[in-house]
N, C-alpha and C positions, 0 to 999 in steps of 0.2 A: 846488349852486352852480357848474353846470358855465360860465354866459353871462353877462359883468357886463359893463355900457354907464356908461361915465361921463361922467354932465353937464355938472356944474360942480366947478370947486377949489377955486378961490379962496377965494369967500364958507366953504366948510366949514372950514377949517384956523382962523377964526377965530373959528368959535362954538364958545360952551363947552356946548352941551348937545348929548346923544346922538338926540337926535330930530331937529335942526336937518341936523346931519350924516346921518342917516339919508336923510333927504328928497333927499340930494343924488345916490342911489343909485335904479336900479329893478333888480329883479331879475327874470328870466324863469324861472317855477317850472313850464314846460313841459318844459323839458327835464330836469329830476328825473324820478328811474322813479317810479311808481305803488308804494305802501305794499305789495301784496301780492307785489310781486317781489325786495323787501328781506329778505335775509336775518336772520332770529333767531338772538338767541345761543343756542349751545349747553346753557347753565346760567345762570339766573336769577343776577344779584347781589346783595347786599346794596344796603340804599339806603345812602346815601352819610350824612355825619355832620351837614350840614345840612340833611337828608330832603330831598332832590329826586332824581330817577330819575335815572340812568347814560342818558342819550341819546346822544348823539355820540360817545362812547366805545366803545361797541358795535361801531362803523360806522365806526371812525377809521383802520382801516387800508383798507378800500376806499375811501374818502372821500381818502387819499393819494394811495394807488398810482392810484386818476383808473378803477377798472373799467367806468363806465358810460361815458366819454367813449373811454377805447379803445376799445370794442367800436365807438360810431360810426365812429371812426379806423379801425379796421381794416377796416368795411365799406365807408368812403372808399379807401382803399387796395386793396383785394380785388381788385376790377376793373378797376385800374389794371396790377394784377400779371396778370391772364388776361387785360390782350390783350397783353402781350410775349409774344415767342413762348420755348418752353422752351428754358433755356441747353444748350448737349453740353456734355459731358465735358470735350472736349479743349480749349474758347474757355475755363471756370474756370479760371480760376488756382490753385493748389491752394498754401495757406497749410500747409508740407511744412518740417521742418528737416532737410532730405537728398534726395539727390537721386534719379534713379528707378531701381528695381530694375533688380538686373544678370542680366543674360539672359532677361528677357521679350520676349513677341512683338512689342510697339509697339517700333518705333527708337530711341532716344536722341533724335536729333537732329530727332523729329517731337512730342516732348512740349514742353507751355508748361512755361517757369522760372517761378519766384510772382515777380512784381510786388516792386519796392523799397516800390510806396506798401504795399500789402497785407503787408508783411513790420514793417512800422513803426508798422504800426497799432494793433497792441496794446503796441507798445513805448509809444508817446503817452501811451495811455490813462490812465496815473498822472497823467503831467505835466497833461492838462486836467482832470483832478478834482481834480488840487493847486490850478489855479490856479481855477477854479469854486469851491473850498473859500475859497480868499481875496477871490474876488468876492462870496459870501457872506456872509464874516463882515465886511466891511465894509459891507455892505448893512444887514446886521443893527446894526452900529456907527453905521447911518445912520438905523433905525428911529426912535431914537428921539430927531429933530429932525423926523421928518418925519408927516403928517398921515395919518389913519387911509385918507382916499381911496388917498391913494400907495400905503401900507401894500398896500391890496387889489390896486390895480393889481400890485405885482409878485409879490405870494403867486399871483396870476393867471399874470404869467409865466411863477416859477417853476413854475407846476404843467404848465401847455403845454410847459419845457422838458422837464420827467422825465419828459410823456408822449413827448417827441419820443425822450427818451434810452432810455424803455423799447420803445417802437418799434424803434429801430436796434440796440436788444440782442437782440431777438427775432428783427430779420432776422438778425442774425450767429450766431443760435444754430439760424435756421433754414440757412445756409450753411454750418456745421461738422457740422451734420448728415445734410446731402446730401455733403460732404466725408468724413466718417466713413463714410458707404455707401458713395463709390467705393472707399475706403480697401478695406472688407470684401469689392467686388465682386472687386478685384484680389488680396485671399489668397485669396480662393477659386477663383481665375483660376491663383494659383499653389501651392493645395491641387491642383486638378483636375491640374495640371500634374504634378505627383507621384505623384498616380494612375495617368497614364497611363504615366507611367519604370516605376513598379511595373508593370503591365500589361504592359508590353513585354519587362521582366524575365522575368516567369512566361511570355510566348510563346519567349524564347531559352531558355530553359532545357527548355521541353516541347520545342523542336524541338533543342537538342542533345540528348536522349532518344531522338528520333526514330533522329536521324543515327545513335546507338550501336547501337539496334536494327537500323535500315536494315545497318549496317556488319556484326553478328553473321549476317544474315541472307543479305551475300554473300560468306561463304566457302564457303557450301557451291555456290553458283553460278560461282566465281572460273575453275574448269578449260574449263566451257564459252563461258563471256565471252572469255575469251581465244582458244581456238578460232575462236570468232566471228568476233573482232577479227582472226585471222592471215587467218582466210579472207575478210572483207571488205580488210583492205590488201592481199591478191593482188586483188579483184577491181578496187580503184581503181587499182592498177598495173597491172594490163592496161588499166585503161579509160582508164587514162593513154595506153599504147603505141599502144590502134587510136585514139588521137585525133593521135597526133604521127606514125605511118605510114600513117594513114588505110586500114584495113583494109577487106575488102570484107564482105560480108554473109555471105559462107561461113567466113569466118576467123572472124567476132564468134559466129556459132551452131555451129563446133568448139568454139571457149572457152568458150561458155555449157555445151554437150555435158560438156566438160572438165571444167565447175565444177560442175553435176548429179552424174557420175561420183564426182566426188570428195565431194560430200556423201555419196551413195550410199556410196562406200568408207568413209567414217568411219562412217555409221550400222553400215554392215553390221559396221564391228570393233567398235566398240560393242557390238552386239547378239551377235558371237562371244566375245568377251570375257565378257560377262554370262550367255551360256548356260554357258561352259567354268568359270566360277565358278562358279553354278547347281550345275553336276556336281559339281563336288571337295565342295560344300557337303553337297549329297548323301550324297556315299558317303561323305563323314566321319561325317555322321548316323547313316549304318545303320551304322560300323564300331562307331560311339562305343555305339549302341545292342545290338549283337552282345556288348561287352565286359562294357554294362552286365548283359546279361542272364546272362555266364558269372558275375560277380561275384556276382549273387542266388543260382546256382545253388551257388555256394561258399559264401557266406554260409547257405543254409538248411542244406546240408550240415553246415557246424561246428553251426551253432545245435543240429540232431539230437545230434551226437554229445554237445555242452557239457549237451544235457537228458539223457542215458542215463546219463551220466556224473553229474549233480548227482541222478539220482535212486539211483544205487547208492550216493552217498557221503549222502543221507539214510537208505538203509535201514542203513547202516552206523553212522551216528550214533544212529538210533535203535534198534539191536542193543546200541551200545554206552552210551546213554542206560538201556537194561534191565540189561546189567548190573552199571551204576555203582546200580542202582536195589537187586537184587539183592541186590550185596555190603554198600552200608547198612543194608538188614534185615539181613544175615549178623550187621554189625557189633551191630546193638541185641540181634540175639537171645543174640549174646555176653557185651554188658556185663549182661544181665538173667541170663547164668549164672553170670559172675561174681560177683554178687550175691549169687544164690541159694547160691553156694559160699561165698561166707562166711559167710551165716545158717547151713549144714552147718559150718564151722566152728565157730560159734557153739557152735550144740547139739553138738559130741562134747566140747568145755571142759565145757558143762553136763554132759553124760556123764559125764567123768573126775570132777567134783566132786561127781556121784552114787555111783561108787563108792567115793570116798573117803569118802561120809558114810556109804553102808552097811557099810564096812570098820569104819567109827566106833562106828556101831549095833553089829556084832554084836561088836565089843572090848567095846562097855560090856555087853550081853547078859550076856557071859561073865562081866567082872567083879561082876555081881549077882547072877550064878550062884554064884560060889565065896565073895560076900558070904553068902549065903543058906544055903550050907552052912553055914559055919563057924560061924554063929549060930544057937544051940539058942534058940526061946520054952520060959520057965516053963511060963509059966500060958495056959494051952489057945491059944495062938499057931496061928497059921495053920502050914500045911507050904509047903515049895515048889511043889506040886502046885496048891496053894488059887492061891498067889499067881499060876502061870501061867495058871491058869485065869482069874482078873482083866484078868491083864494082855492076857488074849484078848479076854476080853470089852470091851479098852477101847473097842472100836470100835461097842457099841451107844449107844442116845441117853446123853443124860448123867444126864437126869433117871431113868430105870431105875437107871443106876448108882447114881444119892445113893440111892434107895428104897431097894434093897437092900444098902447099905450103912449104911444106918440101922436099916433092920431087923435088921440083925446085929448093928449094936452096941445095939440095943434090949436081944436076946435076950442078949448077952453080958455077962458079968455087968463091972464097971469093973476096966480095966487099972493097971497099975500105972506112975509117973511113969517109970521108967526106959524105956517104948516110945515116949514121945511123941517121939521126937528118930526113932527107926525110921517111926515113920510118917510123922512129914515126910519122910522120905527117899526114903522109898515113893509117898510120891503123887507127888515131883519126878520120880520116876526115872519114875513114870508115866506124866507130862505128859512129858517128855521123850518118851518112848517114842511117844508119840501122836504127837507132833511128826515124829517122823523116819521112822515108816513112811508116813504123808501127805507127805511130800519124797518119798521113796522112790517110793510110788507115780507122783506126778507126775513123777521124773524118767525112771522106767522110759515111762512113756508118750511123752516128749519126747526120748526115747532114739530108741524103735520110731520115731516119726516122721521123725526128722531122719535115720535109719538107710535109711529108702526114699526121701526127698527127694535124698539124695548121690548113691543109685544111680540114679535116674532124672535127674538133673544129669552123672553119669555119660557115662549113654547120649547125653544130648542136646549136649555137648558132642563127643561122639565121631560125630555125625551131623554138626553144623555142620564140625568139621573138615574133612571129607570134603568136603563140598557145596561150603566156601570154597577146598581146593584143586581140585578140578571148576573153578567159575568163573575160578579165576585163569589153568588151563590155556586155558579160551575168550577168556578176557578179551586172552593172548598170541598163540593162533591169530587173533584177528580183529583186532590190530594189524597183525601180519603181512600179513595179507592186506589190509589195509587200505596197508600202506606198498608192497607188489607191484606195485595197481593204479595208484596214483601216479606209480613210477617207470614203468609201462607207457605211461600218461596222459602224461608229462613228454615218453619217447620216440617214442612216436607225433607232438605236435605237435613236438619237432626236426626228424624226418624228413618233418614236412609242408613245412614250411620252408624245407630246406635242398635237395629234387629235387622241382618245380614239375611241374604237370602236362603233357604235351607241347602238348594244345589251349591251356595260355596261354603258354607260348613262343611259338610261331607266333603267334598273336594279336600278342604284345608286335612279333615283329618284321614283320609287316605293321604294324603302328599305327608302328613306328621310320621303316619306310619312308614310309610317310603323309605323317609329322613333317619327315620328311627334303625332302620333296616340298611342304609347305607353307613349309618353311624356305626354298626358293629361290621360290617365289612371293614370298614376304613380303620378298625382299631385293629381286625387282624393284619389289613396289608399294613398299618403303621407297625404291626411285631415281627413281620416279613423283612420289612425294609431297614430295623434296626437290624438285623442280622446281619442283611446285606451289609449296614454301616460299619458294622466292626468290622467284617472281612476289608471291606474299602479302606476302612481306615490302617490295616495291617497292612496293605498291599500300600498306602502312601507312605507308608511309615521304610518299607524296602527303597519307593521310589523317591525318597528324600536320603536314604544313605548313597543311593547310586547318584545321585543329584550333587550330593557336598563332595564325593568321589571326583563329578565333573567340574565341580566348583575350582577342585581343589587345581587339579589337573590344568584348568584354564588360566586361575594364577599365575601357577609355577609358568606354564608358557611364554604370559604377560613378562612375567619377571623378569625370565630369559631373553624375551624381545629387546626390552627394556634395557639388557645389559649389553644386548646386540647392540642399540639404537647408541648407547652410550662409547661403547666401544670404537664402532665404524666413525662416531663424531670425534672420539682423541686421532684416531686415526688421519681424518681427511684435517685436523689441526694439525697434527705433526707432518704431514704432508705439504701443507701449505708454510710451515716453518723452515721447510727443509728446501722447500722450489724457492723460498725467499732468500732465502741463507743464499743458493746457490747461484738465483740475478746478481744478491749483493758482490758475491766473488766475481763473476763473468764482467761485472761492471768495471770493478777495481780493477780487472786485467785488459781490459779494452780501454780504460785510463791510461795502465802502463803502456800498452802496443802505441798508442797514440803518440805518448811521448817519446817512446822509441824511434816511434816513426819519422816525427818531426827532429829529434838529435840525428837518426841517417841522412834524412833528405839536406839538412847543414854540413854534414860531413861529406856528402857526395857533391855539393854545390861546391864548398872550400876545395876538394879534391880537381874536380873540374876547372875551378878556376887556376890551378895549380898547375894544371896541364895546358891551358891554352896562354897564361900569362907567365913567364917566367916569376922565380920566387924573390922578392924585393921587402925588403926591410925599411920601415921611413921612420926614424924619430926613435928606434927602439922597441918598437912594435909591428907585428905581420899586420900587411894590409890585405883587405880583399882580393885576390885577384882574378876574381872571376867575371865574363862579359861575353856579351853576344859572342857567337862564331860571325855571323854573316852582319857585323857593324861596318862599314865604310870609312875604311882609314885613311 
């Protein structure tokens, strides 16, 4: 429904049917797009609750917003726009809430101020959509006295003004946005700006670098510079004098003569000077190297003597290591004789308690003897003779003994009770008897033993003594002689000590004289060198005012930077205040188009139903009358 032509008026306001009024209408369905370049929805809908298809619904928001008439609009316009020629920079007016940055390269007073209209213009902006909003709703308050013709007539309007409206929002959105690029050409104008302060930075800092190094590297040039400079101020001073007594040509080539001679004479003290140091340098060399060589020959000397000497006090140690070796055998063969002399103790106690038990034996012997008397047998009793001959015999087996003691009491005829208390006593005293010549024996043997073991502990005792006094007397001869060499050793290095040889006296006092001789060198080039000091110290004294000069110089830079770094930052806030300011507006106005929107798409729906349903009144109030086209009546 982009072209509507209206006929007639009149006649339609007063007929009541929807055809009558149709008729009064033609519509141009050329300028509709073709079905295949209409957009589909997204997702299929539901039909609606009296089954007819969602058509105009679909399509109700480009059907508003007018997309197919602006695109003609715009292609009307396009060409209108390419033949103006492109605006500059400088003829925009720059819709800006502040004024132009401080210390950039355009001037002040060469940039445009924004326009009061352009400053006001979005101030308006409320107030005619306030009052657009009230030309509306009386419009609307007018609908409905007024005929469907009318009706279409200003839905028509209205639709030509939101496309004019949407038009002139586009260009302004196309103007804030070539606003917005200068915006960004100029921080980048005063990014680069900053770049190059920094750039400049790092070239003064590499060349104060320089200058340090340049500076370290003329002190060592300082004495001939100046030389230079004496011998150039004499030459401008004469060249001063043959210019104010006009000298002839033989006076200018004496002076030239003059000033040759006299380089000539500096070179040549130069070069006497440097060979006569040359020299000293020299023979200090070979003195230095003369001393050094008597020093090794001193050094290898002690070292000799320090090895003769560490090797007599090893053999000495290990003479004295043999005899500490030595006397600990002495010691062990000792305590194993002491040992063995107690075990000889031992056995001569066993000894003494062998005689006392053979004392024992032959006491009782005897008292068996005078038993043996003094008792006569009755009846056919043994004699003493019988008995000792038993008691000889004790010492065959035993079983012999019962044999033949059974045999005789076989053969003998029965004793009478008064022996049997005898013959117990007899066989005790028997057993007995057996007993103690078996001790006896054994102790006589442990006697003989322990009696040869003493005397060979004896001998070997009387050996170790001997041998430990031997050692001890070496043990004190080789202290002795051990503490001899010491005191010899001690006196020898005193006396090396205390009377020097006469080659390193001499030496010392040629080397004093040397010293002596370098000491007055070394005080003239110390008067040399103060010279040099003051000159140096005048020449830092210049290169410390050129210094506070760059000091000063790098500050003020800093400063500037500073006020750069400061400025560009109000800058890129107010920038950011201002792109905010102007979402907050775009926002607000795509608030209002919204609502606008939604107020037409109701006024084009009531409109519609207005046309497809005759106009009906229920109860005192307009009903809806709008519904499918294609419902099923």
């Amino acid at each position: 429904m982009n072209t509507t032509t209206h006929d007639s008026v009149g006649p339609a306001m007063s007929s009541p049917s929807i055809d009558a009024r149709l008729d009064d209408y033609s519509i141009d369905f050329s300028q509709f797009p073709p079905d295949d370049d209409l957009p589909h929805p997204p997702s299929p809908q539901p039909l609606s609750d009296v089954g007819g298809p969602d058509d105009f619904t679909a399509n109700l928001e480009r059907y508003l917003l007018g997309e197919d008439d602006s695109e003609a609009f715009e292609k009307e316009i396009i060409p209108d726009a390419q033949k103006q020629p492109p605006p500059t920079i400088e003829d925009v007016p720059e819709d800006s809430e502040f004024g132009p940055p401080i210390d950039i390269s355009t001037p002040s007073h060469l940039l445009r101020r924004p326009r009061s209209k352009d400053v006001s213009h979005l101030e308006n902006v409320d107030e005619e959509e306030e009052k657009e909003g009230e030309e509306k709703e009386e419009e609307e308050g007018e609908k409905g006295e007024e005929t469907p013709s009318v009706r279409r007539l200003s839905t028509a309007s209205i639709q030509g003004d939101l496309r004019r409206q949407i038009s002139d929002l586009q260009q302004t959105v196309r103007d804030r946005d070539e606003q917005l690029q200068r915006n960004h050409r100029r921080v980048l104008e005063a990014a680069s700006a900053a770049e190059q302060i920094k750039h400049l930075q790092a070239e003064l800092q590499r060349k104060s670098t320089m200058l340090d190094e340049w500076q370290a590297q003329r002190s060592d040039e300082k004495l001939l510079r100046d030389q230079i400079h004496r011998l150039q101020k004499q030459n401008e001073e004469k060249d001063t004098l043959l210019q104010r007594s006009s000298l002839g040509a033989s006076e200018l080539t004496a002076l030239q003569n003059q000033i040759s001679d006299m380089h000539q004479e500096l070179q040549s003290r130069q070069s006497t000077s440097d060979r006569e140091q040359r020299e000293t340098v020299a023979h200090l060399r070979q003195q230095l190297s003369r001393s050094q060589d008597q020093l090794k020959e001193r050094e290898t000397a002690l070292d000799e003597a320090r090895e003769k000497l560490q090797t007599v006090a090893a053999t000495h140690a290990r003479e004295i290591e043999k005899l500490e070796s030595d006397l600990h055998q002495a010691h062990q063969e000792y305590q194993t004789l002491q040992d063995r002399f107690v075990a000889l103790e031992k056995n001569s106690t066993l000894a003494a308690d062998l005689t006392r038990a053979q004392s024992q034996v032959t006491a009782h012997e005897q008292a068996l003897k005078a038993m043996a008397a003094d008792r006569s047998l009755e009846t056919g009793g043994n004699t003493y003779s019988e008995i000792l001959e038993l008691i000889k015999d004790l010492g065959q087996p035993a079983h012999a003994a019962r044999a033949a003691r059974a045999a005789d009491d076989a053969a003998k005829p029965p004793a009478s009770g008064d022996l049997d208390p005898l013959h117990d006593e007899l066989a005790q005293a028997q057993a007995e008897l057996r007993d103690a010549t078996s001790a006896r024996k054994a102790l006589e043997l442990q006697l003989t033993r322990s009696q040869e073991q003493t005397t060979e502990a004896h001998t070997l005792i009387n050996s170790i003594e001997g041998e430990n006094t031997r050692l001890a007397r070496r043990a004190d001869d080789l202290q002795s002689q051990l503490n001899q060499t010491q005191h010899e050793l001690r006196k020898a290095r005193e006396t090396e000590r205390l009377q020097p040889p006469p080659e390193r006296i001499s030496a010392l006092e040629s080397s004093h004289r040397q010293l002596h001789d370098r000491l007055a060198s070394a005080e003239r080039r110390e008067s040399e060198l103060q010279t040099e000091l003051q000159a140096l110290r005048a020449s830092q004294a210049t290169h410390a005012g050129e210094r506070q000069t760059l000091r000063a110089e790098i500050e003020r830079l800093e400063s500037a930077i500073a006020v750069k770094n400061e400025t560009v930052a109000a800058v890129d806030r107010r920038v950011a205040q201002s792109v905010e300011k102007r979402e907050q507006e775009w926002r607000r106005r795509v608030d209002l188009l919204l609502k606008e929107r939604e107020r037409m798409s109701r006024a084009l729906m009531w409109s519609w139903g207005e046309k497809e349903v005759p106009e009906d009144i229920v109860e005192g109030r307009r009903k809806q009358g709008y519904r499918y086209k294609y419902v099923n009546k």
